[in-house]
PQR file with spaces between the fields and no chain letter, atoms N, CA, C, O and H, PARSE charges and radii, in Angstrom:
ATOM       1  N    UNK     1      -1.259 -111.177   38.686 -0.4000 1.5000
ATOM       2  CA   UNK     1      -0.263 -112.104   39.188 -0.0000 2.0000
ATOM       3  C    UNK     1       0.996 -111.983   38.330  0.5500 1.7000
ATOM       4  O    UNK     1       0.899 -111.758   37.124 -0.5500 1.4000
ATOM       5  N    UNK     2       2.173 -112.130   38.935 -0.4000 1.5000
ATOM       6  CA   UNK     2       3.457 -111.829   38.257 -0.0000 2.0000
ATOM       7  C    UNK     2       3.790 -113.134   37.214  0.5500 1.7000
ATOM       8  O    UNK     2       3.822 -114.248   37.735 -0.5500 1.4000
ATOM       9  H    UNK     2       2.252 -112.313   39.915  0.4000 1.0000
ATOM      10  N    UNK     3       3.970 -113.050   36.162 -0.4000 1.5000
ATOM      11  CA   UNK     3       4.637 -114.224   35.223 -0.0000 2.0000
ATOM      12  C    UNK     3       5.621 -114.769   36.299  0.5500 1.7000
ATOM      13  O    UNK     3       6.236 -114.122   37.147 -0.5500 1.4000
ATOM      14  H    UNK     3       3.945 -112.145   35.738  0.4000 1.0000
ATOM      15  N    UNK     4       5.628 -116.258   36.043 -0.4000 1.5000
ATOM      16  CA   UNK     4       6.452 -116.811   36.729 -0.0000 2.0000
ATOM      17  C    UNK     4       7.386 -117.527   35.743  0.5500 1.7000
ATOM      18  O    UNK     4       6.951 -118.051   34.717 -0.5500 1.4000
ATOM      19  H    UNK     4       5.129 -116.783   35.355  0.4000 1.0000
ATOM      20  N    UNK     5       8.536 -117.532   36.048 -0.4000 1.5000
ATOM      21  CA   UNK     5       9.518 -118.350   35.241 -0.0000 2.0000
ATOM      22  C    UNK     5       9.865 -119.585   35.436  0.5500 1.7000
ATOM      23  O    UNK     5      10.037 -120.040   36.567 -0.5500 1.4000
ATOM      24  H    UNK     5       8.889 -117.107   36.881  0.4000 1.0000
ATOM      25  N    UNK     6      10.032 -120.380   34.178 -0.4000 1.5000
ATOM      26  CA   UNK     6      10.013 -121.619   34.324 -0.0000 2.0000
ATOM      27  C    UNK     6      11.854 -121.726   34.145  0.5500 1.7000
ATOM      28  O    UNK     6      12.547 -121.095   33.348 -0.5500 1.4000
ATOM      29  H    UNK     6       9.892 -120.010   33.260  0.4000 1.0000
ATOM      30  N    UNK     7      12.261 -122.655   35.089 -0.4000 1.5000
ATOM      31  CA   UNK     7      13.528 -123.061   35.271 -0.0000 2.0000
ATOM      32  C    UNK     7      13.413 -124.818   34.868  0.5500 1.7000
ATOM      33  O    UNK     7      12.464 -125.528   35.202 -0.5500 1.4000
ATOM      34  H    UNK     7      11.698 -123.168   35.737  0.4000 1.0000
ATOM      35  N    UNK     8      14.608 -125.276   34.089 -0.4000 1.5000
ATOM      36  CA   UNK     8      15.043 -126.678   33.955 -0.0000 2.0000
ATOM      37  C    UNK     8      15.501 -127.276   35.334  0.5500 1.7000
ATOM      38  O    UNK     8      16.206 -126.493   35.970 -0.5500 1.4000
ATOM      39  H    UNK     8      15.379 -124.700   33.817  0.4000 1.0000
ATOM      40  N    UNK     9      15.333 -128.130   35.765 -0.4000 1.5000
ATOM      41  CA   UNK     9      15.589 -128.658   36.654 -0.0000 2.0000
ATOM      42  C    UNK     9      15.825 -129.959   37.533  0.5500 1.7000
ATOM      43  O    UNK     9      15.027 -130.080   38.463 -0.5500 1.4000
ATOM      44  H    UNK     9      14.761 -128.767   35.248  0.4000 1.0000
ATOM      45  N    UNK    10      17.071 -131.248   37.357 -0.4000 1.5000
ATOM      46  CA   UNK    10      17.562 -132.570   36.978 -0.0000 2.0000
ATOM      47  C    UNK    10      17.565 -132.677   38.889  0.5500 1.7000
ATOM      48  O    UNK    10      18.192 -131.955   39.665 -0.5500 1.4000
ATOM      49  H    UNK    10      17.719 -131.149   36.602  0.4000 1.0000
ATOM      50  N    UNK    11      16.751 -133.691   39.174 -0.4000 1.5000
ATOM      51  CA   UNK    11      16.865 -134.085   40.276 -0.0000 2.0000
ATOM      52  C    UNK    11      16.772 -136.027   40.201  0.5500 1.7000
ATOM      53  O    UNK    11      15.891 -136.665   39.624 -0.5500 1.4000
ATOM      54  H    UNK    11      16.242 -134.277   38.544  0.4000 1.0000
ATOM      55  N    UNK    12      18.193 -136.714   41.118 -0.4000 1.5000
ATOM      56  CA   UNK    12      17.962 -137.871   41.307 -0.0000 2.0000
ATOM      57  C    UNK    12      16.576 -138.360   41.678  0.5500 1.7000
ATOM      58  O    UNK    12      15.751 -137.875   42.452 -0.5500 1.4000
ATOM      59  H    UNK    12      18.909 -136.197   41.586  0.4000 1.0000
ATOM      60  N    UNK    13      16.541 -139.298   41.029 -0.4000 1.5000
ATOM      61  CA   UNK    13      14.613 -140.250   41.218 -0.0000 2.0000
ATOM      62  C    UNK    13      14.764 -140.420   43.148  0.5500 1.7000
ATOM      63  O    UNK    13      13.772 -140.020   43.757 -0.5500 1.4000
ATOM      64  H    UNK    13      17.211 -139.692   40.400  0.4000 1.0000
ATOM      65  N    UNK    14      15.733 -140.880   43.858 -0.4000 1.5000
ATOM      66  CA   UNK    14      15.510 -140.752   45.227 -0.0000 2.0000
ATOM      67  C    UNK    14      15.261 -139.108   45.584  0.5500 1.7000
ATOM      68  O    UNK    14      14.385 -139.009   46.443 -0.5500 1.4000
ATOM      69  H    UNK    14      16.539 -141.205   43.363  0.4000 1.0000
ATOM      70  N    UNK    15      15.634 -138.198   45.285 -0.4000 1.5000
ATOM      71  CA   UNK    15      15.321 -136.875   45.665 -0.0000 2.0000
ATOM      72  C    UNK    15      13.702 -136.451   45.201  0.5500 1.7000
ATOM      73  O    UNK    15      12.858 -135.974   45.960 -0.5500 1.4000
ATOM      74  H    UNK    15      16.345 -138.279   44.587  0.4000 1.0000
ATOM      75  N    UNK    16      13.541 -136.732   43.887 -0.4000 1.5000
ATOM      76  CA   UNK    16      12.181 -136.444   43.284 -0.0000 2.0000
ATOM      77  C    UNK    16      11.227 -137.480   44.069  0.5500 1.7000
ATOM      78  O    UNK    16      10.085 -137.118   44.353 -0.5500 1.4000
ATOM      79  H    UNK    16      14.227 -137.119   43.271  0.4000 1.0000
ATOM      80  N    UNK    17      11.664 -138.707   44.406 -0.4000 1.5000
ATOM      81  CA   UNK    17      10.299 -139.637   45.612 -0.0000 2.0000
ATOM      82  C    UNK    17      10.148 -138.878   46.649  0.5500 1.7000
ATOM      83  O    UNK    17       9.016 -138.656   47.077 -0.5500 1.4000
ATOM      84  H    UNK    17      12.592 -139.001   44.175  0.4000 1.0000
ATOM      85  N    UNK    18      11.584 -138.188   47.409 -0.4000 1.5000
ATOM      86  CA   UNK    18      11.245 -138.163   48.456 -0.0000 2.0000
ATOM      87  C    UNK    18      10.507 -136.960   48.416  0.5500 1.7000
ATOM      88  O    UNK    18       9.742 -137.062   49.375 -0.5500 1.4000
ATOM      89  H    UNK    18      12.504 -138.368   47.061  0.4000 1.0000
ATOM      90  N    UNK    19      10.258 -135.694   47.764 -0.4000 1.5000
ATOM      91  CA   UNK    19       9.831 -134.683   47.275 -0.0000 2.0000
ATOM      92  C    UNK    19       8.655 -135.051   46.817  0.5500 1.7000
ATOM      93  O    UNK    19       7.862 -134.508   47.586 -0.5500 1.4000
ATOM      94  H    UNK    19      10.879 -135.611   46.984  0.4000 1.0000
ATOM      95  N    UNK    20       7.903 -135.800   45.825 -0.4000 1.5000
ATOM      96  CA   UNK    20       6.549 -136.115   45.924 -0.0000 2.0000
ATOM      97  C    UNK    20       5.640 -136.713   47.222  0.5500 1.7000
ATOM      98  O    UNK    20       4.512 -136.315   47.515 -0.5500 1.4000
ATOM      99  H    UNK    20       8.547 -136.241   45.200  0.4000 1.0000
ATOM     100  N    UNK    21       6.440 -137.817   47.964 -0.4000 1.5000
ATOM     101  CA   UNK    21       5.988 -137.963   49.149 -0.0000 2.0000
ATOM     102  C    UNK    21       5.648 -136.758   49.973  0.5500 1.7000
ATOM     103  O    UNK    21       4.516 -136.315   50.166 -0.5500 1.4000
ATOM     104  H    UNK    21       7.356 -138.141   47.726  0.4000 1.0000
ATOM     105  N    UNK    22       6.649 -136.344   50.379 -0.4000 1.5000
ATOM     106  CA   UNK    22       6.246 -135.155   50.997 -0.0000 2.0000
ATOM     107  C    UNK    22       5.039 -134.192   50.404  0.5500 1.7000
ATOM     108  O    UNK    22       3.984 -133.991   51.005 -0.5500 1.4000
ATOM     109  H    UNK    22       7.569 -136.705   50.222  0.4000 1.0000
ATOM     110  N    UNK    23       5.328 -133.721   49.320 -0.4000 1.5000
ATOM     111  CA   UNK    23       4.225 -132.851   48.431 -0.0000 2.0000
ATOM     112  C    UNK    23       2.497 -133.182   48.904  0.5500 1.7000
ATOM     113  O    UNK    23       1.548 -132.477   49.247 -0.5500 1.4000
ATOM     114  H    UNK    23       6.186 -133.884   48.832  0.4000 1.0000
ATOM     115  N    UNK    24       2.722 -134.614   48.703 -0.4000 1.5000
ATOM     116  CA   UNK    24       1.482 -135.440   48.786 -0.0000 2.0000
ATOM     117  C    UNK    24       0.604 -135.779   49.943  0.5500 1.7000
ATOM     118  O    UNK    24      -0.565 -136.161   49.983 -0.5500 1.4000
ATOM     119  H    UNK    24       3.492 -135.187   48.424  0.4000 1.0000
ATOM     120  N    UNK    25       1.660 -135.487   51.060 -0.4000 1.5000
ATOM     121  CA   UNK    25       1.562 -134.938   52.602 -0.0000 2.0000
ATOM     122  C    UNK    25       0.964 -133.648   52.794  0.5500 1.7000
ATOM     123  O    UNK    25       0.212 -133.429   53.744 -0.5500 1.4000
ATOM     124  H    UNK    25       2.610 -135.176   51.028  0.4000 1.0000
ATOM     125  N    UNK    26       1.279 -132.746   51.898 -0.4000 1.5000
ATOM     126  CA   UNK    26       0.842 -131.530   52.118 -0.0000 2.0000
ATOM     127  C    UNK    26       0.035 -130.769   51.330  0.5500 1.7000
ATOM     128  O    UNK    26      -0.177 -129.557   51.362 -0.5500 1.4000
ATOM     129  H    UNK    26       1.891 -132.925   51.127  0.4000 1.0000
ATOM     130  N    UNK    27      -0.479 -131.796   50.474 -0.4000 1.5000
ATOM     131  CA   UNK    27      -1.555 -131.738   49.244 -0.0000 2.0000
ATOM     132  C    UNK    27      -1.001 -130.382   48.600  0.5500 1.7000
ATOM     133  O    UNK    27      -1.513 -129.271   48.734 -0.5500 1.4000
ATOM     134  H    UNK    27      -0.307 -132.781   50.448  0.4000 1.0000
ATOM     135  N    UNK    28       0.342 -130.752   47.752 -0.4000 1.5000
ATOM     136  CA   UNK    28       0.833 -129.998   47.109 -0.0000 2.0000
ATOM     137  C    UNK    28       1.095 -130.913   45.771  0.5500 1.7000
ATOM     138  O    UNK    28       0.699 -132.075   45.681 -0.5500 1.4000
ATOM     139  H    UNK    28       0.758 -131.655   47.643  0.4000 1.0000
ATOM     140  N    UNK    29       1.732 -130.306   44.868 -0.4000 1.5000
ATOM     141  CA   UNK    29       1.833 -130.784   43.623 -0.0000 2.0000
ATOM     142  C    UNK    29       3.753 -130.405   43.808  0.5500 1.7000
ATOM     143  O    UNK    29       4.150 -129.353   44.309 -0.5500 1.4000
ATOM     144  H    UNK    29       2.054 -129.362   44.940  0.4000 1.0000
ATOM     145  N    UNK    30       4.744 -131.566   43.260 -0.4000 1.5000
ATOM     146  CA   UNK    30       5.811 -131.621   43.246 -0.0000 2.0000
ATOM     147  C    UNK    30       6.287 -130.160   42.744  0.5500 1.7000
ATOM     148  O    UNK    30       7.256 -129.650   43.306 -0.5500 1.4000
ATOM     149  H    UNK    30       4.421 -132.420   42.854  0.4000 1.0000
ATOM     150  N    UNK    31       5.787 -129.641   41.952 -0.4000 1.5000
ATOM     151  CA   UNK    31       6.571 -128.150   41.534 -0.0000 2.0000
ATOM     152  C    UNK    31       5.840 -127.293   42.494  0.5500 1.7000
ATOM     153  O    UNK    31       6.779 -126.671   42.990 -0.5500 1.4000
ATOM     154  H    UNK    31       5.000 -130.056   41.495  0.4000 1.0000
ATOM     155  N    UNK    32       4.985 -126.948   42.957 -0.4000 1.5000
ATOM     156  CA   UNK    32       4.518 -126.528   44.196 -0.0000 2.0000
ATOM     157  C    UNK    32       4.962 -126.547   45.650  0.5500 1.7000
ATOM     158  O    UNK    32       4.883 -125.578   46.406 -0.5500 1.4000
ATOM     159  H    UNK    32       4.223 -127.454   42.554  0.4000 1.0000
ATOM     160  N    UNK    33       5.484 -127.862   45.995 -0.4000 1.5000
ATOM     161  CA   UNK    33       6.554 -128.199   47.216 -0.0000 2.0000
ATOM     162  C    UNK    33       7.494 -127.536   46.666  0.5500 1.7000
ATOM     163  O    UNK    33       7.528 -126.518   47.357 -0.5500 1.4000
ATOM     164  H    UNK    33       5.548 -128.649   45.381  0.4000 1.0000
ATOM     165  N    UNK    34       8.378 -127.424   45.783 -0.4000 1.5000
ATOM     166  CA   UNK    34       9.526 -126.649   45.409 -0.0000 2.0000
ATOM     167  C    UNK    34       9.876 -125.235   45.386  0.5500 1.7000
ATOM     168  O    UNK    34      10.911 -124.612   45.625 -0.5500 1.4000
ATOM     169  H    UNK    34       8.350 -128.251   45.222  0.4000 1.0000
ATOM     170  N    UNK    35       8.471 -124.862   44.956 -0.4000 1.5000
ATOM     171  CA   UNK    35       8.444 -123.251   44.957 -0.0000 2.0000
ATOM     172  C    UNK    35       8.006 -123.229   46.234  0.5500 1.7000
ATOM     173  O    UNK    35       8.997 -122.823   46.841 -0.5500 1.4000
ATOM     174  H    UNK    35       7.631 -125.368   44.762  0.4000 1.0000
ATOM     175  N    UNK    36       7.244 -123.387   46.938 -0.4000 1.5000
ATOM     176  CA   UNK    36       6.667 -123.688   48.695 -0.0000 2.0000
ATOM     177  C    UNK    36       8.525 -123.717   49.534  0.5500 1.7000
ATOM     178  O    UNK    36       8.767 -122.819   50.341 -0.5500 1.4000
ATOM     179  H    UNK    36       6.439 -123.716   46.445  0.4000 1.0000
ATOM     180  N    UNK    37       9.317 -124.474   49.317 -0.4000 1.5000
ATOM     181  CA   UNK    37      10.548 -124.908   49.438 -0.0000 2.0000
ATOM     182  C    UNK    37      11.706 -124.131   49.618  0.5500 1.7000
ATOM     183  O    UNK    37      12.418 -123.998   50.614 -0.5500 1.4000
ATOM     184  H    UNK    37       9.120 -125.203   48.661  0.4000 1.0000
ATOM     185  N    UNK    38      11.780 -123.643   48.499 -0.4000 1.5000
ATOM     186  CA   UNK    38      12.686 -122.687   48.221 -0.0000 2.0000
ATOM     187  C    UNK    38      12.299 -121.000   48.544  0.5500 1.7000
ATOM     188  O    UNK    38      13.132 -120.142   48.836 -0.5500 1.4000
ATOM     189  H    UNK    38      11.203 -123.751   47.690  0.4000 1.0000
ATOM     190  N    UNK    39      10.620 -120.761   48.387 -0.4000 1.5000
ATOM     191  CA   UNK    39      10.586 -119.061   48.874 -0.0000 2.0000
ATOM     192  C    UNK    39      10.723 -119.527   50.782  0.5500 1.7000
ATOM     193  O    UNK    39      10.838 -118.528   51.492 -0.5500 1.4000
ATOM     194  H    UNK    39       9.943 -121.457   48.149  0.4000 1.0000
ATOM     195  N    UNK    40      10.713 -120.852   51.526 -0.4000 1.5000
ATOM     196  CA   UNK    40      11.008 -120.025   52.714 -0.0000 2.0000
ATOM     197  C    UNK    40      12.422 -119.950   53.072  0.5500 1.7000
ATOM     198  O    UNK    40      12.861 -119.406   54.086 -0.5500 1.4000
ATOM     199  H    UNK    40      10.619 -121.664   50.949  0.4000 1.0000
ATOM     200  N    UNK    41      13.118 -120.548   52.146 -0.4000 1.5000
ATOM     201  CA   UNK    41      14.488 -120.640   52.372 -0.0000 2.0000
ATOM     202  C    UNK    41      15.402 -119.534   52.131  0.5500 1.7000
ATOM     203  O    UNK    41      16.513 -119.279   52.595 -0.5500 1.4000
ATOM     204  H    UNK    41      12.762 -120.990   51.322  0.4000 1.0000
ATOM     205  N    UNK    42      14.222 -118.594   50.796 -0.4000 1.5000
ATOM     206  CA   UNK    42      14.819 -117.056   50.538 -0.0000 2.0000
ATOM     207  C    UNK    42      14.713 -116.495   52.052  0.5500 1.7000
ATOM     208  O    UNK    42      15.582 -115.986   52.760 -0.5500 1.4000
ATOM     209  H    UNK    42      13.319 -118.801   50.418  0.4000 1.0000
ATOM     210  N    UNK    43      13.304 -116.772   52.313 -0.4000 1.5000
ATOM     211  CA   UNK    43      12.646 -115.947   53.862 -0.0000 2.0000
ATOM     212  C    UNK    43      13.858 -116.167   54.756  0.5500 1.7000
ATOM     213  O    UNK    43      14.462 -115.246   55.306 -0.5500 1.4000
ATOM     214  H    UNK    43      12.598 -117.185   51.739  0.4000 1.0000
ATOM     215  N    UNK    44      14.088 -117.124   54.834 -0.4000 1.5000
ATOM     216  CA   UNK    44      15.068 -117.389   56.126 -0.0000 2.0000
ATOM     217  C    UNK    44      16.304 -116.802   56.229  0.5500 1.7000
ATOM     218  O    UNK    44      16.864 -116.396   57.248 -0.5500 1.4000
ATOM     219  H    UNK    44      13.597 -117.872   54.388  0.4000 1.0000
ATOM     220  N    UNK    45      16.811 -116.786   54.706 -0.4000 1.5000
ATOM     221  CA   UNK    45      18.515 -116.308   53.891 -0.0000 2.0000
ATOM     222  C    UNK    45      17.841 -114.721   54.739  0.5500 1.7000
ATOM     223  O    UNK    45      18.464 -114.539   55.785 -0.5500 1.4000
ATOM     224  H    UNK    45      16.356 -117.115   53.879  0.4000 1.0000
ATOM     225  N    UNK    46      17.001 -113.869   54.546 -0.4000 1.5000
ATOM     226  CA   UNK    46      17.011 -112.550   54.023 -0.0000 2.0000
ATOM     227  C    UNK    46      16.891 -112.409   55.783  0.5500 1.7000
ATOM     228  O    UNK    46      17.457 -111.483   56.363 -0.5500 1.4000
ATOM     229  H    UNK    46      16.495 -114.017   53.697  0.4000 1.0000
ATOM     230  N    UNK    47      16.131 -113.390   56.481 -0.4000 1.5000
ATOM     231  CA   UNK    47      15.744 -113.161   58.144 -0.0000 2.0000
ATOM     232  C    UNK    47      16.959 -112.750   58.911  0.5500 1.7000
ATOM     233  O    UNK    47      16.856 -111.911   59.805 -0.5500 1.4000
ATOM     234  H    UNK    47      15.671 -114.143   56.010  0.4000 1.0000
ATOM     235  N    UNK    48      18.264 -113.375   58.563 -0.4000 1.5000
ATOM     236  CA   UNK    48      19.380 -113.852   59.195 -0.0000 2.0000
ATOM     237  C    UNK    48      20.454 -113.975   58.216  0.5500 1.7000
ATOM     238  O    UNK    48      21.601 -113.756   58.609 -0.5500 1.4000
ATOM     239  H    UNK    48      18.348 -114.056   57.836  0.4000 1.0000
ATOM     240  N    UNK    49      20.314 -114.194   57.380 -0.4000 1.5000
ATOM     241  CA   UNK    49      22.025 -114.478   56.313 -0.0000 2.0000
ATOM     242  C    UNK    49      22.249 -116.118   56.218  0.5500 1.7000
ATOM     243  O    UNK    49      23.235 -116.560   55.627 -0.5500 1.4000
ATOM     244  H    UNK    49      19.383 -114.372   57.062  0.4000 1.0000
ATOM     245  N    UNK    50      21.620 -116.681   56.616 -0.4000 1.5000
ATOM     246  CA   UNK    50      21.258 -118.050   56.277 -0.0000 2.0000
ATOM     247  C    UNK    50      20.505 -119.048   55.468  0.5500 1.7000
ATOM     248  O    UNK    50      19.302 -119.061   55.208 -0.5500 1.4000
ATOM     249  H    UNK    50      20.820 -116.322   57.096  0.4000 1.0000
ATOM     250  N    UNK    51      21.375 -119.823   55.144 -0.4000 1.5000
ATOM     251  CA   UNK    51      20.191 -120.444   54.298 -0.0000 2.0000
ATOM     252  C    UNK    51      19.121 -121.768   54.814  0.5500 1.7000
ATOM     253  O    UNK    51      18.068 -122.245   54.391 -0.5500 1.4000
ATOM     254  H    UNK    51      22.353 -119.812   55.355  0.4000 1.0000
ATOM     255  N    UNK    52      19.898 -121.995   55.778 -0.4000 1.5000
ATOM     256  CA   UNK    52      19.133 -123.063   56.622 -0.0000 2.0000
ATOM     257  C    UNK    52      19.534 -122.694   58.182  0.5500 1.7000
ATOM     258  O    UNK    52      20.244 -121.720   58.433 -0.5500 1.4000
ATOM     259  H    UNK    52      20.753 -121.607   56.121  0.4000 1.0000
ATOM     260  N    UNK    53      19.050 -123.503   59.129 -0.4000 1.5000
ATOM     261  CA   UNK    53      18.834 -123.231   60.347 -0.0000 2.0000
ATOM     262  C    UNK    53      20.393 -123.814   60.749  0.5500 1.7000
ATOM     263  O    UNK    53      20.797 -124.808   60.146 -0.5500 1.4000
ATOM     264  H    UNK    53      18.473 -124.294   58.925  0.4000 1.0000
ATOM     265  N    UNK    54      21.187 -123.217   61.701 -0.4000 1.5000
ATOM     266  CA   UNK    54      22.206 -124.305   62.287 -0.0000 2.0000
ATOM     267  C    UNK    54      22.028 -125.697   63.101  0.5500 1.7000
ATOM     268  O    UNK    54      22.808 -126.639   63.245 -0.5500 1.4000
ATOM     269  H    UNK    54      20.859 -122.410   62.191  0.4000 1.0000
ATOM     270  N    UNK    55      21.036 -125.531   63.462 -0.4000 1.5000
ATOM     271  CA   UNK    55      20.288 -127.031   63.781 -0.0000 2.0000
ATOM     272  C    UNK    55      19.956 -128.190   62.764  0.5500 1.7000
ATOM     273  O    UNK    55      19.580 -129.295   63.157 -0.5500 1.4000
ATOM     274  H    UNK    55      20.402 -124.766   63.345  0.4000 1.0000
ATOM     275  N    UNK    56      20.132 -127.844   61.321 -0.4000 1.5000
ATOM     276  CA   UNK    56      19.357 -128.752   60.750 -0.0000 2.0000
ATOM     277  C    UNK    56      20.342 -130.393   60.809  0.5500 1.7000
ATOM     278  O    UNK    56      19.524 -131.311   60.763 -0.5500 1.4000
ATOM     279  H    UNK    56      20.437 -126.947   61.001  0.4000 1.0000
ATOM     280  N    UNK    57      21.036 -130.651   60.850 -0.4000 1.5000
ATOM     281  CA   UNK    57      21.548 -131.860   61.460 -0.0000 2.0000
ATOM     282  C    UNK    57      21.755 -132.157   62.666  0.5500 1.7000
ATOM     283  O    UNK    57      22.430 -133.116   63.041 -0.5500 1.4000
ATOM     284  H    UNK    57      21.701 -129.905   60.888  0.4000 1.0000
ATOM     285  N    UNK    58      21.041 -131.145   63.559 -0.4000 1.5000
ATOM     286  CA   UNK    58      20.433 -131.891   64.832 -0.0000 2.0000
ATOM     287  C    UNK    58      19.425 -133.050   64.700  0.5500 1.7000
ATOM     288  O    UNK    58      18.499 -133.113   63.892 -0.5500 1.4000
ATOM     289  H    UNK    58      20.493 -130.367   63.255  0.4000 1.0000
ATOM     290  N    UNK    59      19.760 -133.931   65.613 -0.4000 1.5000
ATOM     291  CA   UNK    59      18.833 -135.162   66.022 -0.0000 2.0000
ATOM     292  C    UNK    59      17.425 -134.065   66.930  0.5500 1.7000
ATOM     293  O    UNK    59      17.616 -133.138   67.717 -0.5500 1.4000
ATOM     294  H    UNK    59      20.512 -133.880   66.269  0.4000 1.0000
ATOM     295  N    UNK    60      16.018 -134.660   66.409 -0.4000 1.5000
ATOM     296  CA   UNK    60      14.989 -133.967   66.633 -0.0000 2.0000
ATOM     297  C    UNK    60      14.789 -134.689   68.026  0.5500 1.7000
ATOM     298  O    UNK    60      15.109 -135.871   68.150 -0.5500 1.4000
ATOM     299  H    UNK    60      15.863 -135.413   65.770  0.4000 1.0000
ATOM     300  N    UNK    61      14.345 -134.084   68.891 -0.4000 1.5000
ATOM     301  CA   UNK    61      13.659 -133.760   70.318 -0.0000 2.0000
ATOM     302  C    UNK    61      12.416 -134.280   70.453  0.5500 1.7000
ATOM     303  O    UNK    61      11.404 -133.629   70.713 -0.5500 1.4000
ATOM     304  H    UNK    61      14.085 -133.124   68.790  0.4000 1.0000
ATOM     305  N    UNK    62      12.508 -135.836   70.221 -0.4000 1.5000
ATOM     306  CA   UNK    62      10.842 -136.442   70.048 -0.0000 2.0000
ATOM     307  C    UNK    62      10.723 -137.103   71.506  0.5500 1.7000
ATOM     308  O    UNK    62      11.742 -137.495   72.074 -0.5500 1.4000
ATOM     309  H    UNK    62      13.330 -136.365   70.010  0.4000 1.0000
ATOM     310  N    UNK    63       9.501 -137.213   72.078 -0.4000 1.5000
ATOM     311  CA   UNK    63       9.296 -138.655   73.149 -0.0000 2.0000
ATOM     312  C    UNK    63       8.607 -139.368   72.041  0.5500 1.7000
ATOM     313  O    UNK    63       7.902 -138.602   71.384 -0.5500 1.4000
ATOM     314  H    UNK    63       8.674 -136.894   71.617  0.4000 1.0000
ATOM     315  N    UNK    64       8.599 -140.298   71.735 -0.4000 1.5000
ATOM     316  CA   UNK    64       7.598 -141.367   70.905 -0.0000 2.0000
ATOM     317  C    UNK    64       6.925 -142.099   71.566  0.5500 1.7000
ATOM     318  O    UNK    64       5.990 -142.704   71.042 -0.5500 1.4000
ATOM     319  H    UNK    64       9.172 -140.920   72.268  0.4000 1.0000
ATOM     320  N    UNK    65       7.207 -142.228   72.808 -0.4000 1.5000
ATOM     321  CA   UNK    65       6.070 -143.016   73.878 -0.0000 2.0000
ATOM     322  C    UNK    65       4.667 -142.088   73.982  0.5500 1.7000
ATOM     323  O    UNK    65       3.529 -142.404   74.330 -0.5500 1.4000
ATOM     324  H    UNK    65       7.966 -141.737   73.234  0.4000 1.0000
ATOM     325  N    UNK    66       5.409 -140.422   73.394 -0.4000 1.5000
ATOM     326  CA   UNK    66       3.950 -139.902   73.750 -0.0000 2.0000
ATOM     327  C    UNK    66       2.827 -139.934   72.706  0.5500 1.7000
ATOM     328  O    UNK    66       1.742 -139.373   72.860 -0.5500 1.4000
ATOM     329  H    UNK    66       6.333 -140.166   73.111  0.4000 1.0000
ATOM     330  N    UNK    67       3.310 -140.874   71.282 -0.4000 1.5000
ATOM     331  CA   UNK    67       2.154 -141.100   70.725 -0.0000 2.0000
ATOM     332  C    UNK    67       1.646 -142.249   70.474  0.5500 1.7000
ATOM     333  O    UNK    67       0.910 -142.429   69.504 -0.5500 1.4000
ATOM     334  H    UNK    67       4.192 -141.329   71.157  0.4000 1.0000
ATOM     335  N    UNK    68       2.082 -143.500   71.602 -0.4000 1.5000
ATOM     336  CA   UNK    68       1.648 -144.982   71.534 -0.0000 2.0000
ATOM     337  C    UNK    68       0.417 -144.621   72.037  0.5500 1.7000
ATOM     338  O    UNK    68      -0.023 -143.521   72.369 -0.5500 1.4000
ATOM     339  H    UNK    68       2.681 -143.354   72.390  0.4000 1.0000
ATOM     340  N    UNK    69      -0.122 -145.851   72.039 -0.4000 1.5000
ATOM     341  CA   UNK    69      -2.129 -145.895   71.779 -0.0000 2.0000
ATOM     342  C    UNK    69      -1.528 -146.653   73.544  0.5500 1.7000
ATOM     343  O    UNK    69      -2.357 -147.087   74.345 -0.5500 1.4000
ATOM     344  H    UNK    69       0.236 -146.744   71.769  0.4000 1.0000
């Protein structure tokens, strides 16, 4: 396995909650969501020349009636 490098890294306590929440969703560990995080964002940069999708401040395409009981 390749040495991995450790980087310093200052994130607001609202950014780091919302980042453990999530993590914890995906039974990841907060530096794990990050590296999880950031290699698909290389993937995506290298797919296209982007770093995120042009959609990402699109409003998402939900019905929510379709998951009432």
């Amino acid at each position: 396995m390749a040495e991995k490098k450790q980087v310093p890294l200052r994130l607001s306590e609202k950014l780091y909650n919302d980042l453990a929440a999530w993590a914890e969703e995906d039974f990841r560990s907060v530096n794990g969501q990050i590296e999880y995080l950031l290699t698909e964002c290389v993937k995506q940069h290298k797919k296209n020349g982007k770093y995120v999708s042009e959609k990402i401040d699109a409003s998402p395409d939900i019905d929510i009636n379709k998951f009432a009981d």
